[in-house]
C-alpha positions in Angstrom: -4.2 29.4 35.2 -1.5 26.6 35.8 -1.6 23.7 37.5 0.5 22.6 40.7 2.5 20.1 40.8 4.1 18.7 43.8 6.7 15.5 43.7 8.0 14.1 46.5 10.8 11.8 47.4 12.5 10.3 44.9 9.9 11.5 42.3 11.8 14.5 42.6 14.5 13.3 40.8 12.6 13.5 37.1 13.2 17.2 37.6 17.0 17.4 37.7 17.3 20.6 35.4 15.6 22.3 38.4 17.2 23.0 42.2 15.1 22.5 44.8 15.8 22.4 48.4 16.5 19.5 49.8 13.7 17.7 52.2 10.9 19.5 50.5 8.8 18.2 47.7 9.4 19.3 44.1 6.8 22.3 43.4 6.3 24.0 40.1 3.7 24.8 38.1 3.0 24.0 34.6 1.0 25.4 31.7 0.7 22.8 28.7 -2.5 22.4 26.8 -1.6 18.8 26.4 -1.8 18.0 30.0 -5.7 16.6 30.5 -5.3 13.6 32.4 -2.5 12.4 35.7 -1.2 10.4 33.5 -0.5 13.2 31.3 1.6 14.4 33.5 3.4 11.5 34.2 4.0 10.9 30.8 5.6 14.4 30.2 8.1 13.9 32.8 9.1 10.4 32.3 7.2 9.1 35.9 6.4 5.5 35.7 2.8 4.7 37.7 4.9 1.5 39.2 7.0 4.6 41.1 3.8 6.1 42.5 1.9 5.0 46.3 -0.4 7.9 46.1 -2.0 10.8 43.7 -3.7 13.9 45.2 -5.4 16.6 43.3 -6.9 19.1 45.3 -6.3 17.3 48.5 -8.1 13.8 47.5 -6.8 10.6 46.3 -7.1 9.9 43.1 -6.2 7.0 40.4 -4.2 8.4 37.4 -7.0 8.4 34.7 -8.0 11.8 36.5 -8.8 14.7 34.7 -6.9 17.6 35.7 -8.1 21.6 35.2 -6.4 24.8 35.1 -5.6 25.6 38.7 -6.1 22.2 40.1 -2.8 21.1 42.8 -1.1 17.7 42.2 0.3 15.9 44.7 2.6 12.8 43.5 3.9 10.2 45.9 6.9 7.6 45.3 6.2 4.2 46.3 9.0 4.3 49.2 7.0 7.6 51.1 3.6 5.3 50.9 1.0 6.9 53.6 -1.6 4.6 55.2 -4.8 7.1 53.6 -8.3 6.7 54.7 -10.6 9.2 53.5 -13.1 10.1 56.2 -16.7 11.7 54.6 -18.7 14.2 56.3 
């Protein structure tokens, strides 16, 4: 199973070779047994971490020494779309 990846904003623009539509985030998913780690995948697609505010896998924040699994989503953030993120624990 793959993982998701979403990039948003500018971050978008790492993926030229690909056509999204424009206003919605950069999905695709991507099978590479070399991918363990976020910064895995920011290595792969030539994403500095000084461009990133925020990383979500599976819906919580996260630093990019993650590991990501098959079928885990992604969710990278540009420094200019930066959300004000509290996580509230039940």
């Amino acid at each position: 199973m793959p993982l998701l990846i979403k990039l948003y904003g500018r971050l978008r623009e790492h993926l030229k070779e690909l056509n999204f539509e424009k206003g919605l985030p950069a999905t695709y998913s991507i099978e590479d047994n070399s991918v363990h780690y976020i910064y895995d995948i920011l290595e792969k697609y030539g994403i500095n971490e000084n461009e990133l505010s925020h990383i979500f896998v599976n819906g919580k924040y996260c630093g990019i020494g993650k590991e990501v699994r098959d079928g885990d989503r992604v969710g990278l953030f540009p420094k200019n779309m930066a959300l004000m993120f509290v996580e509230i624990k039940n």
